[in-house]
C-alpha positions in Angstrom: 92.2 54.7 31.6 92.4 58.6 32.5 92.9 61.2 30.3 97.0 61.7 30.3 98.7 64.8 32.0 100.5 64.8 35.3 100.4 62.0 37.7 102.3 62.6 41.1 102.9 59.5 43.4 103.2 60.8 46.9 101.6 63.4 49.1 104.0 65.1 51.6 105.1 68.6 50.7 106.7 67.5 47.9 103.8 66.3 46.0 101.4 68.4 47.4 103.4 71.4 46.7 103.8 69.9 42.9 100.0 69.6 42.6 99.2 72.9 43.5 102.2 74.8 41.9 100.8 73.2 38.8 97.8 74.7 39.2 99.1 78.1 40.4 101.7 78.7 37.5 98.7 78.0 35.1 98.7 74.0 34.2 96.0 73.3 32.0 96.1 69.5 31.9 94.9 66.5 34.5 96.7 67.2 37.7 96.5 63.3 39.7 97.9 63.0 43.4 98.4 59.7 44.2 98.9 58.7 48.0 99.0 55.2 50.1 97.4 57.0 53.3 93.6 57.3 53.7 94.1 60.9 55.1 93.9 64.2 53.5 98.1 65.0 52.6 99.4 66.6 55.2 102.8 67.9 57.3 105.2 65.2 58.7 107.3 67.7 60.7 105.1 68.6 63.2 104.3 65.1 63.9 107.2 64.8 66.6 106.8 68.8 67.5 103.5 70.7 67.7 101.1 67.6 66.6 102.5 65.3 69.2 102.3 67.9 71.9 98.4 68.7 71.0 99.3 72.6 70.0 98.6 71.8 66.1 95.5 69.6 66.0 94.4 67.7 63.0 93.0 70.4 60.6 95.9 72.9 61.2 98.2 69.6 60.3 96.5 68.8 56.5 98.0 71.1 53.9 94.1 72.0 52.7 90.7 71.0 53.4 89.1 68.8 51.1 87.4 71.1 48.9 90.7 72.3 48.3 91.2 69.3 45.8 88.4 69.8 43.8 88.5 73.6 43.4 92.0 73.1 41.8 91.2 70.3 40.2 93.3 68.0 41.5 91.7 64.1 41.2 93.2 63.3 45.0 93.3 58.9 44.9 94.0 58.6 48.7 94.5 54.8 49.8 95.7 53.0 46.9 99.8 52.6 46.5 101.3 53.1 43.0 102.9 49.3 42.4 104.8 49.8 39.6 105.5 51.7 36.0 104.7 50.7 32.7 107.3 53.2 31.3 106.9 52.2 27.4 103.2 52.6 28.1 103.3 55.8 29.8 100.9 54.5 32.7 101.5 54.1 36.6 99.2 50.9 37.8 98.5 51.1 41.3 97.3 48.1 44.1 94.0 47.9 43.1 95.0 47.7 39.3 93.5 51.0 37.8 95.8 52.5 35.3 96.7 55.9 35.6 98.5 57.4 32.1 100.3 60.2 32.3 102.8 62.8 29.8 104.9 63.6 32.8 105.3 61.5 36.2 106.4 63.0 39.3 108.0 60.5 42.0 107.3 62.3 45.4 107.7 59.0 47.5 109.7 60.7 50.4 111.6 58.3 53.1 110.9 56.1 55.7 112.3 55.9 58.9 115.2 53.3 59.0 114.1 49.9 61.7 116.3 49.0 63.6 117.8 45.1 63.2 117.6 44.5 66.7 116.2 41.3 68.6 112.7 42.1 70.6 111.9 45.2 67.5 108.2 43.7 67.3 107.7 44.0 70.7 104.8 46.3 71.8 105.8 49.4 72.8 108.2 49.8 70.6 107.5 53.1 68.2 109.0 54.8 64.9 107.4 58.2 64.2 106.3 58.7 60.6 102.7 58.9 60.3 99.7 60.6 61.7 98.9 57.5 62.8 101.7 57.1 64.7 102.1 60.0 66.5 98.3 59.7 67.8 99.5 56.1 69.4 102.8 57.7 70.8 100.7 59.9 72.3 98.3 57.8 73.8 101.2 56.0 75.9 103.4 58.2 76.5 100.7 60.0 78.4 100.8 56.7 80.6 104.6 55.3 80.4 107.1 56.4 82.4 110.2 55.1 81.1 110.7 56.3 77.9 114.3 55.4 75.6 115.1 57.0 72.8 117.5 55.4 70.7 118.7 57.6 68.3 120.1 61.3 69.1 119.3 62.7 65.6 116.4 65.9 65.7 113.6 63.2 65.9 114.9 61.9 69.4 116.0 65.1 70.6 112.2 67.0 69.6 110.9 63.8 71.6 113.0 63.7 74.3 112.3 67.8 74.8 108.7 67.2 74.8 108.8 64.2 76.9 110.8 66.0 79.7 108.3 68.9 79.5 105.3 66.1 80.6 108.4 64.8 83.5 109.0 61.7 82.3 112.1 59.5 82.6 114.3 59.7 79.5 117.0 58.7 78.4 118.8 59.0 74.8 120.9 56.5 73.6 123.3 57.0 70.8 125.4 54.9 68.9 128.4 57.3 68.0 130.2 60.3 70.2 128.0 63.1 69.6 124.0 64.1 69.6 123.3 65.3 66.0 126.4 63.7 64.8 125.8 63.8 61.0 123.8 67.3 61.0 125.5 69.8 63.1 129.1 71.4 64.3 130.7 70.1 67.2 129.8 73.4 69.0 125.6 73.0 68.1 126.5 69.4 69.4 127.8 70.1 72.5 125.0 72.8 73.4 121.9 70.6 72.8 124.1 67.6 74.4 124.1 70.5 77.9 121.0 71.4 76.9 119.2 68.2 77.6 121.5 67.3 80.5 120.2 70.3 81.6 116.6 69.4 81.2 117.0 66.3 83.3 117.3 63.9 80.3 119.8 61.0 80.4 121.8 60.8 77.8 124.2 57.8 76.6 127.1 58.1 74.4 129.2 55.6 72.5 126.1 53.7 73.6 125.4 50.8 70.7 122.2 48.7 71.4 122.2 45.0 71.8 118.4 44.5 71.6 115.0 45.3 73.6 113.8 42.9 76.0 110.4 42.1 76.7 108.0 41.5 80.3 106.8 37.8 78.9 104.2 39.3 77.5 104.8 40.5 74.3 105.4 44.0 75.5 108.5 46.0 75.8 110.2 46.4 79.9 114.0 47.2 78.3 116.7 48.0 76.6 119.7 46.3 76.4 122.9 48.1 75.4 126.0 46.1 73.6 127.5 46.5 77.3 125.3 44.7 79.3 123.1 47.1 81.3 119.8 46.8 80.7 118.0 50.3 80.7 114.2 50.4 81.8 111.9 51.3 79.4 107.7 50.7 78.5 108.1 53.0 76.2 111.1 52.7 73.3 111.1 55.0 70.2 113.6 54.3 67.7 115.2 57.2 66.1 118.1 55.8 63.7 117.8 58.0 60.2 115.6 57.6 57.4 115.9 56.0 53.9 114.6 57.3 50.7 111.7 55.4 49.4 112.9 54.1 45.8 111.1 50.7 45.3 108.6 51.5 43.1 111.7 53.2 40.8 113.7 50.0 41.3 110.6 47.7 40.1 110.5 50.0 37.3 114.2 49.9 35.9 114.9 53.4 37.0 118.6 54.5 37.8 118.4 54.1 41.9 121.9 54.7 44.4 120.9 56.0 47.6 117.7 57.8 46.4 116.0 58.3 42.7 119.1 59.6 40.4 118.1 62.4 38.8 119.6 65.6 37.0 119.9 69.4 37.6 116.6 69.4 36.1 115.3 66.7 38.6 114.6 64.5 35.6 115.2 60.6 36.1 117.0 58.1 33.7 113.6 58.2 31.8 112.8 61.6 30.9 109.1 61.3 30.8 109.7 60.9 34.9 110.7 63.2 37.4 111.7 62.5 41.2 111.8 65.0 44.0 112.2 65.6 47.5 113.6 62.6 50.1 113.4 60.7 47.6 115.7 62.5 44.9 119.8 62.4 44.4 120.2 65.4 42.7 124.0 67.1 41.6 125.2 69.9 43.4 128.3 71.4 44.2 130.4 68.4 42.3 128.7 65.7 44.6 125.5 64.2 44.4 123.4 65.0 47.3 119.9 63.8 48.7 118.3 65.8 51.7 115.3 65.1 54.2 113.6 68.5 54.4 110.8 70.6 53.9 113.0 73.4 51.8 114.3 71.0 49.5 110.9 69.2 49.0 109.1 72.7 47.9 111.8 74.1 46.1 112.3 71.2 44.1 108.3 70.8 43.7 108.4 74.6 42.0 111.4 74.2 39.7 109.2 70.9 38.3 106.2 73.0 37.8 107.7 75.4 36.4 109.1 73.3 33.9 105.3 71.4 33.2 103.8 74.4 33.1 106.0 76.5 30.5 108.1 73.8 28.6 111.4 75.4 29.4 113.7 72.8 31.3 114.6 74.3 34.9 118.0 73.7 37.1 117.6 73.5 40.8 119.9 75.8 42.8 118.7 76.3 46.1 120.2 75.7 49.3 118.7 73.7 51.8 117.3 74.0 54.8 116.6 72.8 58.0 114.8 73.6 61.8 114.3 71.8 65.1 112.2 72.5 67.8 112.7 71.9 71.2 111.1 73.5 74.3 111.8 77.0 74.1 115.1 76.5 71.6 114.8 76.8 67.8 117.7 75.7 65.9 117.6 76.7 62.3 120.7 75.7 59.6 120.9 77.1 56.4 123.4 75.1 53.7 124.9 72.0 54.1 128.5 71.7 56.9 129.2 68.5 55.5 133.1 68.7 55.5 133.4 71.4 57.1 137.1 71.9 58.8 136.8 75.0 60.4 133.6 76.6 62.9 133.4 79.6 64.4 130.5 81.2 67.4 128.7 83.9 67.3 127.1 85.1 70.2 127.3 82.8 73.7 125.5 79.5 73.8 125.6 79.9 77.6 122.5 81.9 77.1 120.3 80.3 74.5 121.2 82.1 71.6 124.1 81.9 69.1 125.4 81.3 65.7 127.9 79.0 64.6 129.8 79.8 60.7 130.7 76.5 59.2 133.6 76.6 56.5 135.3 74.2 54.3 138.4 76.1 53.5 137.9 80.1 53.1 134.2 79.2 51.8 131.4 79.7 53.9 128.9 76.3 53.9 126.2 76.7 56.2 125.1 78.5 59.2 123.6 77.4 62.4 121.3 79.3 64.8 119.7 78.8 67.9 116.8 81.9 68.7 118.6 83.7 66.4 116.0 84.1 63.3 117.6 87.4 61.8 120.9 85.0 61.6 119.5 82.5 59.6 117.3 84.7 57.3 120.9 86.6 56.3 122.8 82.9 56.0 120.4 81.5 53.4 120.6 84.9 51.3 124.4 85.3 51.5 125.0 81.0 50.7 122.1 81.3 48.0 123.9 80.6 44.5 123.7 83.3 42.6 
């Protein structure tokens, strides 16, 4: 049993960011970062952007070096899953069955791609991008395929698709609904990355549900099969449906879960001892509950908990969040959240590559989308920051 202080399960930017806002705002107590992965923590965005296309190698992609940890320290337990929470003891117990107390825990568990429930899924070939691990493999054969189907038209498919065109391969999208980016963006960002791609020489597939993924008789992946008929070539399939917010280990342990952790302005669970942030987290704002996938939210909400540890003065979380996409030579950056939104309007011409698009929901501005415009999106998130 470890001397009790903070314990935080999960090492993505949430976590790490907790850890070492801790130790930056002056936290005097244990600081433990608990992880399932055997690598140092590290970035997940550039996994399907700069990682994947070899210009961020493995040392630019970990958050620190190693020495890092014990300089802060920060006891770093890599490769040993938290199972479940002894709340009434105060303890987290992970696989191997060490015991971990704590006086505050911090649930930093993140998401996980969603699979897809679709006949021939365990066939080889078939890929969803969420690990270091993964991306090396994706690497490996996309190098060597050269039918490549994405299914999925979210910012994961599009990032791959743009950097899969860039090594001329064969590609083609697939998505379920009527528009790329469906539940992120404005019809108008739609339309322009839908162009975009077309433009690039990808095939893209609307209105496009999949039946299942045939295999060549051996146990490795030759197709796709759409709810149609057709039967789309592929060696290579990547599966790109959404994410969902990792929430066992609250479940097991009696925590309020809908959707993502439940938690409070203050980012405090149903047990205040525990706090949950990042993917992971439903927090209130704007009169709705709200969970979002994204670096901003994770670090924001990471320093509004430290804060709190550190000082003993409960902290609200406020910020907007925030989002950014890659592809080729095109960033697209959105500040605040368009959910809703009934009216648009462009700034700028999307013709040539760079533009703005002002979401509204009534006479109120909600969010902001740019493509190459950085001064845009550096105004947006200080004009739609809550006061």
């Amino acid at each position: 049993m470890d001397q009790p202080g903070v314990v935080i399960v999960g090492a993505g930017h949430a976590g790490f960011t907790a850890a070492a806002s801790l130790r930056q705002k002056g936290y005097a107590g244990a600081v433990t970062l608990v992880t399932a992965e055997d690598d140092l923590p590290y970035q997940r965005p550039p996994l399907s952007k700069g990682y994947l296309a070899g210009s961020i190698g493995g040392q630019r992609l970990a958050f620190r070096p190693a020495d890092f940890y014990e300089r802060r320290r920060i006891d770093l337990r890599r490769g040993d899953p938290a199972e479940w929470i002894d709340r009434e003891a105060k303890a987290l117990i992970l696989s191997s069955g060490q015991s971990l107390r704590y006086d505050r825990l911090v649930l930093a568990t993140g998401s996980t791609p969603r699979t897809a429930a679709l006949p021939g899924a365990e066939l080889d070939g078939v890929f969803r991008l969420h690990s270091r691990a993964d991306a090396d493999t994706l690497r490996e054969r996309l190098a060597v395929a050269h039918h490549l189907v994405i299914v999925g038209g979210g910012f994961i498919g599009l990032e791959l698709a743009a950097h899969a065109r860039g090594q001329d391969k064969d590609v083609t999208v697939v998505e379920s609904t009527d528009r790329l980016l469906g539940r992120a963006v404005s019809s108008a960002t739609s339309a322009f990355f839908h162009a975009t791609h077309l433009s690039w020489g990808c095939r893209v597939l609307l209105g496009s549900p999949v039946a299942g993924l045939v295999g060549d008789g051996t146990g490795r992946v030759r197709g796709v099969r759409l709810q149609e008929g057709s039967v789309l070539d592929a060696d290579l399939v990547v599966v790109g449906v959404g994410a969902r917010a990792n929430t066992e280990l609250a479940e097991r342990s009696g925590l309020s879960v809908d959707n993502g952790v439940m938690v409070d302005a203050g980012l405090r669970t149903s047990d205040p001892h525990v706090h949950a942030i990042g993917d992971c987290a439903r927090y209130p704002s704007g009169g709705r509950t709200v969970r979002y996938e994204c670096v901003e939210n994770a670090v924001g909400q990471a320093h509004t908990v430290a804060e709190e540890l550190t000082t003993g003065r409960p902290q609200n979380y406020r910020r907007i969040p925030s989002f950014w996409s890659d592809q080729q030579d095109l960033k697209l950056q959105i500040a605040g959240d368009s959910t809703g939104h009934d009216r648009a309007v462009v700034q700028g011409d999307p013709a040539e590559g760079s533009f703005a698009v002002r979401c509204f929901r009534g006479a109120t501005l909600v969010a902001v989308e740019s493509v190459n415009r950085p001064s845009d999106h550096v105004s947006a998130r200080q004009q739609l920051q809550p006061a």
